[in-house]
KOLSE-86558 format. One record per atom (N, C-alpha, C): residue in one letter; atom name; x, y, z. Coordinates in Angstrom, 2 decimals. Each point is the difference from the previous one (the first is absolute). Example, Ala and Ser with C-alpha at 12.3 -4.5 7.8 and 13.67 -1.06 7.14 Angstrom:
residu,atome,X,Y,Z
a,N,13.19,-5.69,7.80;
a,CA,-0.89,1.19,0.00;
a,C,0.90,1.20,0.00;
s,N,-0.35,1.05,-0.72;
s,CA,0.82,1.19,0.06;
s,C,-0.77,1.09,0.73;
# end
This chain:
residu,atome,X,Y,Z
x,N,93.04,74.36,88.47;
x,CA,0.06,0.19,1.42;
x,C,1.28,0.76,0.36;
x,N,-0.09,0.86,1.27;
x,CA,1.13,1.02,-0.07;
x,C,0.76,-0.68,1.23;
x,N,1.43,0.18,-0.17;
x,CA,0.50,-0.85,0.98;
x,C,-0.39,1.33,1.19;
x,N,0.47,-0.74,1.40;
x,CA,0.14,0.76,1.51;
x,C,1.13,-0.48,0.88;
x,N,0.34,0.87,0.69;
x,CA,1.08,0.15,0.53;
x,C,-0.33,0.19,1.97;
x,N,0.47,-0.80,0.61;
x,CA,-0.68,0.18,1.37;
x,C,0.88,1.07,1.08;
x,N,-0.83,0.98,0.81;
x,CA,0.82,0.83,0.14;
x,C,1.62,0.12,0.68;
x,N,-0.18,-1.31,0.72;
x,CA,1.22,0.01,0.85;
x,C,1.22,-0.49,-1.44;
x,N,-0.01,-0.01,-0.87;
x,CA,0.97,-0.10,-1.09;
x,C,0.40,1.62,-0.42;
x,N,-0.97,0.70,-0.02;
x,CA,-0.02,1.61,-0.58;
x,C,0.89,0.78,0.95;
x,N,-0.12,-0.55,1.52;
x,CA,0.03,0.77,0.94;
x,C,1.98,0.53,-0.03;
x,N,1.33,-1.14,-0.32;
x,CA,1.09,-0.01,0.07;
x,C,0.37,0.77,-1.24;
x,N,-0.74,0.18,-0.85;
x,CA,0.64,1.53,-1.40;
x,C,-0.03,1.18,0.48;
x,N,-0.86,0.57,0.74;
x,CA,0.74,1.33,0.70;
x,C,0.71,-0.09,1.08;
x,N,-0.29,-0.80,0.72;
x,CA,1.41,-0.27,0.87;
x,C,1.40,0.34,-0.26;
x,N,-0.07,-0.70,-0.99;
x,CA,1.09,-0.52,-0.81;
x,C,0.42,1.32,-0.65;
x,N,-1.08,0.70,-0.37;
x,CA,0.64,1.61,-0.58;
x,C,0.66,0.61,0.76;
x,N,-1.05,-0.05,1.33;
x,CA,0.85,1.00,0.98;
x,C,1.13,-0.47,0.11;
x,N,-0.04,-0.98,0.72;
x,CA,1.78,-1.02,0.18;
x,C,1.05,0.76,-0.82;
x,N,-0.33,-0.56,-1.50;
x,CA,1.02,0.11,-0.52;
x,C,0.65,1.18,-0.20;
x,N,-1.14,1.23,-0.55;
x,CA,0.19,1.12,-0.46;
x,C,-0.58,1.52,0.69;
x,N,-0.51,-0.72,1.56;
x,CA,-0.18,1.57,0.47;
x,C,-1.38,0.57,-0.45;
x,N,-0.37,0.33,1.15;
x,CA,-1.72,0.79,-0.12;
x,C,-0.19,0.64,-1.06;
x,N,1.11,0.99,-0.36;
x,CA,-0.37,0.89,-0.84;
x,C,-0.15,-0.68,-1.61;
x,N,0.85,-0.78,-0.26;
x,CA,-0.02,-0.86,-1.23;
x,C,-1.45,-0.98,0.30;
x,N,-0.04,-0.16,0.53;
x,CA,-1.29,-1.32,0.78;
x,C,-1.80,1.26,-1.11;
x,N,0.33,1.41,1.09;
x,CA,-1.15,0.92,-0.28;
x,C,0.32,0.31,-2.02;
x,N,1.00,-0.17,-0.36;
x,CA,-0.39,0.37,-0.98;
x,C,-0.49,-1.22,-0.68;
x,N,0.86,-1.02,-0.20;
x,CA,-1.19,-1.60,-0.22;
x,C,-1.28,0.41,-0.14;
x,N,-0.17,0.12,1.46;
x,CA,-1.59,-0.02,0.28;
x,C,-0.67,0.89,-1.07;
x,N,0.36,0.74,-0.35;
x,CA,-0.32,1.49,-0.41;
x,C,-0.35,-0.16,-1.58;
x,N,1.18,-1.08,-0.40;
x,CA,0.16,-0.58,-1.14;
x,C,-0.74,-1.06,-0.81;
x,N,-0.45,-0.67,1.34;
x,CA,-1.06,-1.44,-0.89;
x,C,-1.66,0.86,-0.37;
x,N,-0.66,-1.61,0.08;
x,CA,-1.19,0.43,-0.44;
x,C,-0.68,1.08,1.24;
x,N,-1.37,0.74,-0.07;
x,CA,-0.63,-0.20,0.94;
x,C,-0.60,-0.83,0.71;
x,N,-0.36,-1.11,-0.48;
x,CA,-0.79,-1.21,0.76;
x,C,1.01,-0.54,0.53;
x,N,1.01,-0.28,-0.08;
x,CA,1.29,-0.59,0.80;
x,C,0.85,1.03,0.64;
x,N,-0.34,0.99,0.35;
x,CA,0.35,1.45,0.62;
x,C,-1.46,0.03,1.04;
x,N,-0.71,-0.71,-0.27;
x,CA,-1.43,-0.03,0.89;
x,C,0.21,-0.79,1.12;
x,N,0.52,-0.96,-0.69;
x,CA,0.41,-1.68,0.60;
x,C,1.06,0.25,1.50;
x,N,1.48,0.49,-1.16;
x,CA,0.94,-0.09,0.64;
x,C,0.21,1.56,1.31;
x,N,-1.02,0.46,-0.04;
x,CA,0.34,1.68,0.69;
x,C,-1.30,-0.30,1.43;
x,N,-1.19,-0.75,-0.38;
x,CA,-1.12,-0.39,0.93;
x,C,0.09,-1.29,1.12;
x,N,1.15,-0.84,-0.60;
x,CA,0.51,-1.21,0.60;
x,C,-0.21,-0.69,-0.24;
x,N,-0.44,-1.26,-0.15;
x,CA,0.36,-1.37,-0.43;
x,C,-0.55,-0.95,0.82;
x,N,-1.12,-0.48,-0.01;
x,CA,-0.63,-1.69,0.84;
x,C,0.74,-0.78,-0.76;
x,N,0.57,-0.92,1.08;
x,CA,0.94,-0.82,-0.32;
x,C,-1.03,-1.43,-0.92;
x,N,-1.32,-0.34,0.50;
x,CA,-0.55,-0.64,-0.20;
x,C,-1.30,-0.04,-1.51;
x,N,0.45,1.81,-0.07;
x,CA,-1.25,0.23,-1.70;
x,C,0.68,-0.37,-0.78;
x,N,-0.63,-0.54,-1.17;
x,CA,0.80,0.24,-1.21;
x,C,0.16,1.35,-1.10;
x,N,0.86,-0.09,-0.42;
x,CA,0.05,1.25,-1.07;
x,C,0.25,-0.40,-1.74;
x,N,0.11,0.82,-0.89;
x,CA,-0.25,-0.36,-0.96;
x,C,1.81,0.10,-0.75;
x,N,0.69,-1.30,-0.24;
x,CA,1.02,-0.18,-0.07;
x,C,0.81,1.10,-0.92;
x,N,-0.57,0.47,-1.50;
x,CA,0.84,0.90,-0.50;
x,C,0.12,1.19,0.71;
x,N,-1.00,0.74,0.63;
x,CA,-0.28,1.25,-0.18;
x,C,1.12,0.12,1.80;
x,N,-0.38,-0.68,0.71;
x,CA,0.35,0.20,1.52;
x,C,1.48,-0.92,-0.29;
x,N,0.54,-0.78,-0.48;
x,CA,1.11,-0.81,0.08;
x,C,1.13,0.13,-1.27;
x,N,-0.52,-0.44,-1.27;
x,CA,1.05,0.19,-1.04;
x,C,0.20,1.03,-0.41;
x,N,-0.99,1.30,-0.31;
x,CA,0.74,1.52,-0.40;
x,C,0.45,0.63,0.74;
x,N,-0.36,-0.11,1.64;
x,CA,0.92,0.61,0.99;
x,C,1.13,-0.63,0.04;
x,N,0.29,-1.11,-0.21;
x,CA,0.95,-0.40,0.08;
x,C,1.27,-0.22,-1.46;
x,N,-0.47,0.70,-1.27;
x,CA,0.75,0.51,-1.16;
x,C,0.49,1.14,0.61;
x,N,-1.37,1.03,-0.16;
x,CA,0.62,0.99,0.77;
x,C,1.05,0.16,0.58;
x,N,0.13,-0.48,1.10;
x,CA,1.29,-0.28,1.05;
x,C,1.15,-0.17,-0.65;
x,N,-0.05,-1.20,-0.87;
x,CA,1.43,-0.73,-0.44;
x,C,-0.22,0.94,-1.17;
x,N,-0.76,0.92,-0.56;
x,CA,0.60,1.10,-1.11;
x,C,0.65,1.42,0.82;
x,N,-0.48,-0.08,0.89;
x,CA,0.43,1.50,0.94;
x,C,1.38,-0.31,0.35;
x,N,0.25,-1.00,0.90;
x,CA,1.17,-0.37,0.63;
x,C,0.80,-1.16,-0.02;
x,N,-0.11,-0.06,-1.18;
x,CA,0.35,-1.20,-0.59;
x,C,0.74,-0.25,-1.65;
x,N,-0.44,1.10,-0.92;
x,CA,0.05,0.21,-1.13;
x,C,-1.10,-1.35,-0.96;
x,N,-0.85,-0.16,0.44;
x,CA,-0.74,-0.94,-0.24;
x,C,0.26,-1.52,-0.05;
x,N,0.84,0.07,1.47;
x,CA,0.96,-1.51,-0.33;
x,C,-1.13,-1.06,1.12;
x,N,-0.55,-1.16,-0.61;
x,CA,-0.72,-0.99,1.22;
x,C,0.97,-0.06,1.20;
x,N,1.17,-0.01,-0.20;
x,CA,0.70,0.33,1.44;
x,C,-0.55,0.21,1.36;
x,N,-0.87,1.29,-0.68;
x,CA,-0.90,0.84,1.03;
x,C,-0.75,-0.55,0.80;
x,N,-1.02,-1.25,-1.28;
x,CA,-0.81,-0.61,1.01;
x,C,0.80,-1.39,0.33;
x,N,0.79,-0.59,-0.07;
x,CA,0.52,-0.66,0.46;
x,C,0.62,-0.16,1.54;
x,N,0.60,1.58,-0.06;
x,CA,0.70,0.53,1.19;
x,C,-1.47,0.45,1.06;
x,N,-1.36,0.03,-0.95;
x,CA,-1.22,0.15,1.02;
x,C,-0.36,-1.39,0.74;
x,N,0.22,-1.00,-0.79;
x,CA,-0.50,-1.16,0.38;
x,C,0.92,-0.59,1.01;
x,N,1.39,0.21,0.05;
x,CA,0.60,-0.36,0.75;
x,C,0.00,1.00,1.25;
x,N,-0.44,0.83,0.46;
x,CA,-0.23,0.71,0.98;
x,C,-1.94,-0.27,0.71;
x,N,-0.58,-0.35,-0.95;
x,CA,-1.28,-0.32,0.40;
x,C,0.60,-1.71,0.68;
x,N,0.76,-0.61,-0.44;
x,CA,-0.27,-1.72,0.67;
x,C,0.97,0.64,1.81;
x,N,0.89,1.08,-0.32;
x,CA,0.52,0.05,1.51;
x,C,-1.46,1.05,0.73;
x,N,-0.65,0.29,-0.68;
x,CA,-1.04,0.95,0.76;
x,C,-1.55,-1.02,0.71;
x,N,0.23,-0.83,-1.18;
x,CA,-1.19,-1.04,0.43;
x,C,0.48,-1.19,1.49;
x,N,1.12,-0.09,-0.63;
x,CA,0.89,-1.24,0.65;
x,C,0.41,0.17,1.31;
x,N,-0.64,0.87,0.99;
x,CA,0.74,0.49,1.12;
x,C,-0.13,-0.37,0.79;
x,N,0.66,0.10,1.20;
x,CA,-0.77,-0.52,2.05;
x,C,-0.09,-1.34,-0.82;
x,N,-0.81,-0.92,0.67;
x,CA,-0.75,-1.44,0.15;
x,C,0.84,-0.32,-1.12;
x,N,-1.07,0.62,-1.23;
x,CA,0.27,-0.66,-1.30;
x,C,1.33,-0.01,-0.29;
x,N,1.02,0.42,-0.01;
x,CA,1.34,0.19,-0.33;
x,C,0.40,-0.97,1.14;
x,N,-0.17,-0.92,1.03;
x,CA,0.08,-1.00,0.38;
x,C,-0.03,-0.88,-0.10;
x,N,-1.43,-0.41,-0.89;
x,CA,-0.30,-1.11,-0.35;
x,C,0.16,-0.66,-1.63;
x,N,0.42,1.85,-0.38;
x,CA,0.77,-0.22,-1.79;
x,C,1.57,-0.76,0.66;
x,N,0.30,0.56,0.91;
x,CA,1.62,-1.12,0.13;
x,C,-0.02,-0.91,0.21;
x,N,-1.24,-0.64,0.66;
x,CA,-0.02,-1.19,0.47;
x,C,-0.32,-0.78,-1.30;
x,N,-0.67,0.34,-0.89;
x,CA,-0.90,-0.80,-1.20;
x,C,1.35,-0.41,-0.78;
x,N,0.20,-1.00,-0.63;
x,CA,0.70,-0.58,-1.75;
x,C,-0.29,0.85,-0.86;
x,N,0.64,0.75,-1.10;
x,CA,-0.03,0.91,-0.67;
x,C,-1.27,-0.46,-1.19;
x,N,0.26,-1.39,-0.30;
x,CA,-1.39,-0.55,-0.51;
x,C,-1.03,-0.01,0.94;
x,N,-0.21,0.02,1.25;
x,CA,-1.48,-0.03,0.11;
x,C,-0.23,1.27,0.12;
x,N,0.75,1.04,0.27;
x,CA,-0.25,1.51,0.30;
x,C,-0.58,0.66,-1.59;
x,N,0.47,-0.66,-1.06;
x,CA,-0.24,0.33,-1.43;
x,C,-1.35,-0.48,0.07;
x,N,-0.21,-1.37,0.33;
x,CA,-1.13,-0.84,-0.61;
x,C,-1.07,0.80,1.22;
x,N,0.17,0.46,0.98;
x,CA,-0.81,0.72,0.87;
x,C,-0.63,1.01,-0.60;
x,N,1.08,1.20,-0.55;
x,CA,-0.54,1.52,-0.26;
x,C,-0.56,-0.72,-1.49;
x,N,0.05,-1.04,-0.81;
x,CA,-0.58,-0.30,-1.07;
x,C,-1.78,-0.11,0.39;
x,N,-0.51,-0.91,1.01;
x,CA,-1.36,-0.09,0.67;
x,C,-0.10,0.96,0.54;
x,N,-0.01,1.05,0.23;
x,CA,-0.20,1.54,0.02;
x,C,-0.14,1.08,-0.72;
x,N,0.83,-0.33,-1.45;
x,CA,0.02,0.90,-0.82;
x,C,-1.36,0.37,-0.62;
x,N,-0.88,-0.77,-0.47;
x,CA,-1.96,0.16,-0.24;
x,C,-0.41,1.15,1.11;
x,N,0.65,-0.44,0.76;
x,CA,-0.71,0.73,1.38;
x,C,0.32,1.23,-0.07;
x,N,1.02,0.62,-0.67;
x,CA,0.76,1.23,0.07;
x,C,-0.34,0.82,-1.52;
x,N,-0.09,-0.84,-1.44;
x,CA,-0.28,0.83,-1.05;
x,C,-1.47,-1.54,-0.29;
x,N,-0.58,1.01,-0.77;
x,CA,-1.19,-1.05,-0.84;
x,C,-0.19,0.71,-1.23;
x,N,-0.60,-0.90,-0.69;
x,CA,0.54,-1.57,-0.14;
x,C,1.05,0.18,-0.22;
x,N,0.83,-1.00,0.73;
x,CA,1.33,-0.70,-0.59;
x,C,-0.19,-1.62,0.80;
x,N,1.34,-0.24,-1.11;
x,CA,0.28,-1.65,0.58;
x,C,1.57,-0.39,-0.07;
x,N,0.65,-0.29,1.21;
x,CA,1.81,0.05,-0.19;
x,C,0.15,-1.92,0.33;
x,N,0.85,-0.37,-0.49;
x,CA,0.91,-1.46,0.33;
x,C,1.28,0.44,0.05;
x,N,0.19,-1.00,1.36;
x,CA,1.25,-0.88,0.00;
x,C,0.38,-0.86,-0.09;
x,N,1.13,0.22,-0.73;
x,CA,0.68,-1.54,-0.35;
x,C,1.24,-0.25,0.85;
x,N,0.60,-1.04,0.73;
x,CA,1.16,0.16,0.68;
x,C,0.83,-0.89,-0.71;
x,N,0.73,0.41,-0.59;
x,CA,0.77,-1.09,-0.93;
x,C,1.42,-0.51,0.70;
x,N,0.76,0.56,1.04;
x,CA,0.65,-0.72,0.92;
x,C,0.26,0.87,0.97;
x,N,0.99,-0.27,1.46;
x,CA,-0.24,0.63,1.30;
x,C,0.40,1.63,-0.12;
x,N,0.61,0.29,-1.50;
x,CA,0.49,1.17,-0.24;
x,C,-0.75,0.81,-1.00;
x,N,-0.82,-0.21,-0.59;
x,CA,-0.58,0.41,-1.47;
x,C,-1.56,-0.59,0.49;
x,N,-0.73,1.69,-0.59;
x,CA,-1.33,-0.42,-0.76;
x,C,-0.41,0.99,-0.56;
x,N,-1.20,-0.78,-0.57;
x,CA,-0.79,0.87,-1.24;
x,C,-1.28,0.06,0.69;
x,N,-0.34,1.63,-0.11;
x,CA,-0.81,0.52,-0.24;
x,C,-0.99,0.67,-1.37;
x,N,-0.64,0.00,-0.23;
x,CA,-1.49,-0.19,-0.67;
x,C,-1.27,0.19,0.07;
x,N,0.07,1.72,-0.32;
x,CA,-1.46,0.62,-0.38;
x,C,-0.54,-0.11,-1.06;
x,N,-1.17,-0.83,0.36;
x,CA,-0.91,-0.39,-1.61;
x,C,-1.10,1.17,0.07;
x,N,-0.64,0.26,0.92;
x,CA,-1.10,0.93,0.05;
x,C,0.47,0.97,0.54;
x,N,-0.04,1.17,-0.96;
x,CA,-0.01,1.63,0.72;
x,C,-0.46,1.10,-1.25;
x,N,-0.98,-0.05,-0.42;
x,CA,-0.51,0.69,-1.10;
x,C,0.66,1.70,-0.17;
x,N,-0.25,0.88,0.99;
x,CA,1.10,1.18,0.14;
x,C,1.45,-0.03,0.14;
x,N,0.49,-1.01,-0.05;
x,CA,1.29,0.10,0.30;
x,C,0.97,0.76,-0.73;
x,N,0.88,0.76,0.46;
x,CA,0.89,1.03,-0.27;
x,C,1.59,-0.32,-0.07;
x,N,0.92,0.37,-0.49;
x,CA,1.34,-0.26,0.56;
x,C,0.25,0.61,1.44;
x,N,-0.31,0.93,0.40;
x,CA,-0.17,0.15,1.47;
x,C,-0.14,-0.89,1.05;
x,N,-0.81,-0.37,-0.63;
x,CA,-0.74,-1.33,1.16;
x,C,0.57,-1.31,-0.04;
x,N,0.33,-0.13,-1.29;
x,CA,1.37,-1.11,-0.03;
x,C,1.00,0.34,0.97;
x,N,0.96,0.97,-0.34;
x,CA,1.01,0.67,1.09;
x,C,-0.59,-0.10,1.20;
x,N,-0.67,0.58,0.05;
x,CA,-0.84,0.22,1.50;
x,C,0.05,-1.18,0.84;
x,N,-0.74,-1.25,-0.58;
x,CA,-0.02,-1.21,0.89;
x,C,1.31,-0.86,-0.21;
x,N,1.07,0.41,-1.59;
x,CA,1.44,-0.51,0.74;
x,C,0.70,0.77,0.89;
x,N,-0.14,0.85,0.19;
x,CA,1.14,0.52,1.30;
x,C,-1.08,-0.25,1.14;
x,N,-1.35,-0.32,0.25;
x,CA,-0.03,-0.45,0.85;
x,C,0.33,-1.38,1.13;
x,N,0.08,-0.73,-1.23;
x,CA,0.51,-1.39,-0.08;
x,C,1.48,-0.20,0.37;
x,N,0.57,1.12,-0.68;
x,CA,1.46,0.06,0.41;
x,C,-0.04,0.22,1.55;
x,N,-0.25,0.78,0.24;
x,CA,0.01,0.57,1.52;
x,C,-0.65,-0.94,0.87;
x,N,-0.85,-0.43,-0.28;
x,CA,-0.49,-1.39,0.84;
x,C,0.64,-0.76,0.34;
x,N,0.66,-0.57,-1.19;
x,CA,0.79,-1.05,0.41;
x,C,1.59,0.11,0.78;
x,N,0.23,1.53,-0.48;
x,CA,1.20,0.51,0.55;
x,C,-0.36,0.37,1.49;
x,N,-0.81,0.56,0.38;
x,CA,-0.55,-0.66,1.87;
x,C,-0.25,-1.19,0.22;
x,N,-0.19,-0.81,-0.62;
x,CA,0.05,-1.35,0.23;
x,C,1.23,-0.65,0.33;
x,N,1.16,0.91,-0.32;
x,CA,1.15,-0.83,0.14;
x,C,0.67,-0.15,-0.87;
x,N,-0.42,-0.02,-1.28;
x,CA,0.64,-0.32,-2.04;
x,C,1.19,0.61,0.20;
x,N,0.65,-0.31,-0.53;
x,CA,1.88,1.00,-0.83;
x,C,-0.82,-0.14,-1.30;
x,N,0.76,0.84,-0.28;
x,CA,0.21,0.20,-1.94;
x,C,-1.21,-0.18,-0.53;
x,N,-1.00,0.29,0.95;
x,CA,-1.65,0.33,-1.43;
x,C,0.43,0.57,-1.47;
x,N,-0.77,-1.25,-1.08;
x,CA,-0.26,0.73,-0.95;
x,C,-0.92,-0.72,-0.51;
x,N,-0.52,1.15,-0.48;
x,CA,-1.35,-0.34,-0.82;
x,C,-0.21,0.76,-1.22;
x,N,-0.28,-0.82,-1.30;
x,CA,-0.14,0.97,-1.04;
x,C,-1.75,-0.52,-0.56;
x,N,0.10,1.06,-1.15;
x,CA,-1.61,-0.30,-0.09;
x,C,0.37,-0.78,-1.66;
x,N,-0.27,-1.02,-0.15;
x,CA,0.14,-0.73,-1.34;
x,C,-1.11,0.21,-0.50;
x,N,-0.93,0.10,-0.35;
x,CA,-1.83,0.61,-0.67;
x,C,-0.50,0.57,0.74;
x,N,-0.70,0.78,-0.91;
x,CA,-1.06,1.48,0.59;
x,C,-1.13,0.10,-0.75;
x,N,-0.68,-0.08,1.27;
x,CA,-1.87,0.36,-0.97;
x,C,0.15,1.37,-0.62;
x,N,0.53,1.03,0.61;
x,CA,0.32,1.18,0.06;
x,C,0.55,0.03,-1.34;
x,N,0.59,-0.98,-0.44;
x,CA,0.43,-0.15,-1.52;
x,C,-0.59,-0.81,-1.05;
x,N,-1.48,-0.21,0.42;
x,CA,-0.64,-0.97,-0.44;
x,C,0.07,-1.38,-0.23;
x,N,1.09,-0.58,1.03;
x,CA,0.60,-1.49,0.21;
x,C,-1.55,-0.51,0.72;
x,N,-0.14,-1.50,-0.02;
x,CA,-0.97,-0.73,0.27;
x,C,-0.45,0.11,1.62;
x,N,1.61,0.97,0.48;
x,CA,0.23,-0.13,1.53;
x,C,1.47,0.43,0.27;
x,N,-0.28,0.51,1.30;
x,CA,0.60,0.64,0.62;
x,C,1.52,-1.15,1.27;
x,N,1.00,-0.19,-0.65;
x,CA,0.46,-1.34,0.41;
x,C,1.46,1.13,0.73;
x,N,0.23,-0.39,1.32;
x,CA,1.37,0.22,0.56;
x,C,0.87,-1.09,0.03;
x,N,0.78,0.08,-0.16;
x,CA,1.21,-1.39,0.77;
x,C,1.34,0.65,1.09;
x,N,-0.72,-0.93,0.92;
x,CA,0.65,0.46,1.59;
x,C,1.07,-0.89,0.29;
x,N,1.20,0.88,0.91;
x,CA,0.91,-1.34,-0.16;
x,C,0.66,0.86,1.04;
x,N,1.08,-0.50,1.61;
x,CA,0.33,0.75,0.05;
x,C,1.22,-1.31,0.92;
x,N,1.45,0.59,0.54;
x,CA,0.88,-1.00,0.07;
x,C,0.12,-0.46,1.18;
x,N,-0.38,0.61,0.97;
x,CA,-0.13,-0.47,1.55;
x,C,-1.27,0.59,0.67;
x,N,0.30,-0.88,1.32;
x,CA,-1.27,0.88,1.09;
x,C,0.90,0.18,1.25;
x,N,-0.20,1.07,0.20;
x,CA,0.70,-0.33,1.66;
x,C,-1.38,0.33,0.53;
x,N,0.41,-0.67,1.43;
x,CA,-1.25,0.31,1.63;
x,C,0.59,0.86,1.18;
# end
């Protein structure tokens, strides 16, 4: 079964091109990936279809972090953390300050199915400062997409209020680990 990717996840990687690097770098990207994800990303994007996770999500997004990046996950890291301030805005960026940094985790966790399939993520909250996260199901998974959903996580919680986010990735399916495990920890919250 091929994983999918739902569109409003696809939609913050060219954003994010333009942002960072300017139309003209943005057009050559474009210019650069596949055609079917040059179909995708040039015709627009229903936030609500799904798409097919490698072709529309992880090689556009090598791409990227090989163009302007020197092939460093950085790239998508620095994507993911610009997609949680792009998602997170008006209302929602309200009610991310208002939330505990654990339930805001354990939230976008009952969402995450909803956003790639199949997958399956846990949380663990191991005290008011630290938790673990835990992707058991994601059959495509990429180092991209690892990066990808930690800097989103970072940035979440850093609108939430967090000092000193860090999060590293201790196992990777992406490396053929049993699972995909973060450990989150970060030293204050302000409101």
């Amino acid at each position: 079964m091929s994983m999918n990717v739902k569109g409003e996840v696809l939609r913050s990687l060219p954003l994010f091109v333009i942002k960072r690097f300017g139309q003209t770098k943005y057009m050559k990207w474009l210019n650069t990936i596949s055609s079917s994800a040059h179909t995708v990303y040039s015709e627009g994007i229903d936030d609500k279809e799904w798409y097919p996770l490698t072709s529309t999500l992880v090689a556009p997004t090598v791409t990227m972090c090989d163009m302007f990046y020197r092939g460093s996950m950085r790239g998508a890291w620095e994507c993911g953390r610009y997609s949680a301030d792009y998602g997170l805005k008006g209302i929602y960026k309200v009610l991310v300050k208002l939330q505990s940094p654990t339930i805001l985790i354990q939230k976008s966790s009952s969402i995450f199915s909803s956003l790639y399939q199949p997958a399956s993520l846990q949380v663990t909250v191991e005290d008011e400062r630290r938790l673990s996260v835990v992707i058991t199901e994601f059959e495509e998974i990429h180092s991209v997409i690892e990066a990808r959903i930690g800097g989103w996580m970072e940035r979440a919680l850093e609108i939430s209020g967090c000092k000193h986010v860090n999060i590293s990735i201790e196992k990777s399916l992406a490396d053929h680990d049993h699972s995909t495990d973060y450990k989150i920890t970060w030293q204050k919250r302000l409101l």
